[in-house]
N, C-alpha and C positions, 0 to 999 in steps of 0.2 A: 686675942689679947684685949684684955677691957682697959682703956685709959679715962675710965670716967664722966660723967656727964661735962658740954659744957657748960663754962660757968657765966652768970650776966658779964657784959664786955666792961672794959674798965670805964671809971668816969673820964680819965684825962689821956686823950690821943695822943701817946708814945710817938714820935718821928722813924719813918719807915723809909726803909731803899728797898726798890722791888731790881734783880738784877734779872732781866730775861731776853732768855734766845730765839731769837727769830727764824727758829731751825727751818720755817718752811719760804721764809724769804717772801718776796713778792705781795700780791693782794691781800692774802690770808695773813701774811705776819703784819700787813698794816692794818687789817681788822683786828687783831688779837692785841697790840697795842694800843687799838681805841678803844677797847674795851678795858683795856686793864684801867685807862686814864679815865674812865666811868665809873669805874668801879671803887678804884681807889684814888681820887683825886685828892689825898693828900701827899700820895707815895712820891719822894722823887725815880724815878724808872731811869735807868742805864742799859744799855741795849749792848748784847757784843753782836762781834764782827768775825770772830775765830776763835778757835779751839785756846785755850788759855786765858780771855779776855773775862770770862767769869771769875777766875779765881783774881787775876789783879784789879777785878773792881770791887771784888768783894773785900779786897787790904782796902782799898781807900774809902770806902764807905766805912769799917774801922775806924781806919783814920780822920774820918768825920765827926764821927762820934753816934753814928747810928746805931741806938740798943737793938732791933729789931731789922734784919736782912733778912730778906727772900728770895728765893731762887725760884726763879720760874721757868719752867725749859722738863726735860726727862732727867732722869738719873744722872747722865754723864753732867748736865748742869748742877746738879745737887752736890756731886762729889767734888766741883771745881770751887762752888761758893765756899763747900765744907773746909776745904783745902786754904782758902784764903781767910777764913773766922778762926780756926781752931787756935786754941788758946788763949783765945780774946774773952773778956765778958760779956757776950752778948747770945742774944737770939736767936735764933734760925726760923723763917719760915718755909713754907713750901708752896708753890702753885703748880699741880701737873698738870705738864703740855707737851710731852713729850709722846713717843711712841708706844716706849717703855716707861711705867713708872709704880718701881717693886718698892722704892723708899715711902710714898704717897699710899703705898697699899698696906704696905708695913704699919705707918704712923696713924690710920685710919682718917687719910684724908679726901675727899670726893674728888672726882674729876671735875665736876660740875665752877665752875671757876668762881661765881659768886660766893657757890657753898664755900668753897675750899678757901677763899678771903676772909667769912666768915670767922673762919677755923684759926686762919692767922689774926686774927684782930681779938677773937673771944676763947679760943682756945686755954685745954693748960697746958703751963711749960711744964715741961719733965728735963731731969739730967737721964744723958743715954750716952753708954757705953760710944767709943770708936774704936774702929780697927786700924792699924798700920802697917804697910808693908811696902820693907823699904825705904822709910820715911814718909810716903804716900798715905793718906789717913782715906780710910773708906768707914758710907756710914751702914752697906745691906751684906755686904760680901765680898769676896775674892776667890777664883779662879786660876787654876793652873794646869795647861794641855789641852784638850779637847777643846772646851768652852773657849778658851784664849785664841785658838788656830782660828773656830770659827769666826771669832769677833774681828780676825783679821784679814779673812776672806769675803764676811759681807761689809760691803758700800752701804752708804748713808742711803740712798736713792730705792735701793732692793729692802734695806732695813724699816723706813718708814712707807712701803708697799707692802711688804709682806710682816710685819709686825713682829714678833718672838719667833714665827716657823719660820723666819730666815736662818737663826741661828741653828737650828733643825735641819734645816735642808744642806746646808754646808758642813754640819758635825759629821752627819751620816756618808756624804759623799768624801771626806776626809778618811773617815774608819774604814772605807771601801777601798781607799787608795793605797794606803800606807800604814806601816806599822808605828805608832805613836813611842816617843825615847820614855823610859820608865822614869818615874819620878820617887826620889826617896825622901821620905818625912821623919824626922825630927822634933821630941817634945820632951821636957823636961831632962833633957842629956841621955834621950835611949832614942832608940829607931823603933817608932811606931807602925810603920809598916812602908808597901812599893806600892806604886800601881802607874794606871795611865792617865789618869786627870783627876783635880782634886778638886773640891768647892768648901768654902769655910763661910758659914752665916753668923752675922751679929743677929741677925732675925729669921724669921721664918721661911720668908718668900725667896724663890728664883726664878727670874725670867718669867714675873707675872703673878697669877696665886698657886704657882705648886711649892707646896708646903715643904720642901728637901731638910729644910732645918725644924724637923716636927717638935723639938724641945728645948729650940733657940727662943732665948729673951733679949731686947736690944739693953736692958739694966741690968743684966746678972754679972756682969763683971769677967764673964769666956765668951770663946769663939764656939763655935760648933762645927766640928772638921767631919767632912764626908768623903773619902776617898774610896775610890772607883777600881779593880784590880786591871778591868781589859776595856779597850775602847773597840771591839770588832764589832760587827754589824749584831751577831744576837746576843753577847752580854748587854749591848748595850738595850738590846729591846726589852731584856730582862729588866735591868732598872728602870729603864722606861716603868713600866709596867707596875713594879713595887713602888714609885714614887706616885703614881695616880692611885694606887689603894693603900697611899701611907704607909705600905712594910715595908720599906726600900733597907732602913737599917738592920733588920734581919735575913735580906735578901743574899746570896752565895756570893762573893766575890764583891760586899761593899764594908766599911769598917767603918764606924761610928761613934764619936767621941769629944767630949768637952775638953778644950785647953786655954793656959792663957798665953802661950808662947809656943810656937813652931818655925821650924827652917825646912825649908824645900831644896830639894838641889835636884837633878836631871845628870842622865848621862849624854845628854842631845841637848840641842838647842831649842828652847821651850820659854814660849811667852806666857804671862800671866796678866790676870786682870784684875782690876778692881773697880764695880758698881759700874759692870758694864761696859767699860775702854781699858784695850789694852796700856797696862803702862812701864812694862819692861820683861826682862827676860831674866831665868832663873840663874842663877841659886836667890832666894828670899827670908829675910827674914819676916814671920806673922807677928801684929802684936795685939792686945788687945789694952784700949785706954780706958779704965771703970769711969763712968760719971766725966764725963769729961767735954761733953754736947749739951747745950741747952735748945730744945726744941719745942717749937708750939705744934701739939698732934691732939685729934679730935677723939670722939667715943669711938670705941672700936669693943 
């Protein structure tokens, strides 16, 4: 997706909060903090402490009056800032530091952290779509079944070791174990179809750069729903397979489709996720918010 050159930074320095996670703790998170205070020595910086501590700092920076907030941290950081601005007039930026960071790849922003400040300082803002479910807002995706069990099985520790093929290594030994509860989907007051795990992208990426949402836009105003028929060991290597040559939507047993509104339900007990953490269990309502994010993302 092209979002444009960018443009010269502005003349007058906007007031910044940078909210970031110090996910690896110890030496390395007190390097990564004197860096960011190098880097951006005007930002005031807010540090959490635990799972939620992003999204309520991200209300009081709000309540501050900060047009411009960043999250810095992986995904799960992104969706808690997201979670704490939405609604508000303001900006979002981004620093990936995380493990995983499919929102950063989506937005075309570098790893590289100077770069990626750059991005936040001179970037443009665009309005982008969110998603909701549940009351939950996500800004790359949501999950339901397979991906959700996995997310539940690996640890933080196994997760930032083995990076995405954690979630891999636990999917496959899950479909080995057991038979997943079917999930039935819901659009526009019909039954669009069953299967055993579902993935819905406001963009392109899952779990890195495989492209599952090949004709997701984060502004077109839908979701883009991908459901799965069977979670056993070779359907699943099938989609494997169709999703690294991009035919995964024409592949036997996937169904592929834009909506602005879906409900999930299960005949089991079935977690779901969104932007990478698990955040409840089904039945769900999906929703889609047009224009509803103001974020600073780079050329892509």
């Amino acid at each position: 997706m092209f979002w444009g050159h960018v443009p010269p930074g502005p003349t007058v320095i906007e007031p910044v909060c940078i909210i970031f996670n110090p996910a690896a703790r110890g030496q390395k998170a007190g390097r990564l903090y004197r860096r960011l205070q190098t880097i951006a020595p005007e930002a005031q910086i807010y540090c959490t402490e635990k799972t939620g501590d992003a999204r309520s700092l991200a209300k009081l920076a709000v309540e501050e009056g900060y047009p411009l907030i960043v999250a810095a941290g992986g995904d799960g950081t992104v969706n808690e800032v997201v979670n704490g601005v939405a609604g508000n007039p303001v900006v979002l930026g981004v620093l990936p530091l995380g493990t995983v960071n499919v929102v950063a790849w989506e937005l075309g922003i570098p790893r590289q952290l100077e770069v990626a400040w750059k991005v936040v300082r001179q970037g443009t803002t665009r309005r982008l779509d969110l998603g909701r479910a549940n009351g939950r807002y996500f800004v790359q995706m949501f999950g339901a079944g397979l991906d959700a069990q996995a997310l539940q099985r690996t640890s933080a520790p196994f997760r930032r070791t083995f990076g995405p093929a954690s979630y891999v290594v636990h999917a496959i030994r899950i479909s080995l174990e057991r038979r997943c509860p079917t999930l039935v989907i819901e659009s526009c007051g019909r039954v669009r179809g069953q299967g055993a795990f579902l993935l819905v992208g406001n963009g392109r990426f899952y779990g890195g750069p495989f492209r599952v949402f090949p004709t997701a836009r984060p502004d077109d105003g839908v979701l883009d729903v991908c459901l799965f028929e069977k979670a056993d060991f070779w359907p699943l290597l099938r989609y494997a397979s169709g999703v690294l040559s991009g035919r995964h939507p024409h592949v036997r047993g996937v169904s592929y489709f834009p909506c602005r509104d879906l409900r999930v339900a299960s005949h089991g007990e079935v977690p779901y996720q969104v932007d990478g953490e698990v955040a409840g269990s089904l039945p769900c309502r999906v929703e889609v918010l047009p224009s509803s994010l103001q974020v600073r993302v780079g050329a892509r």
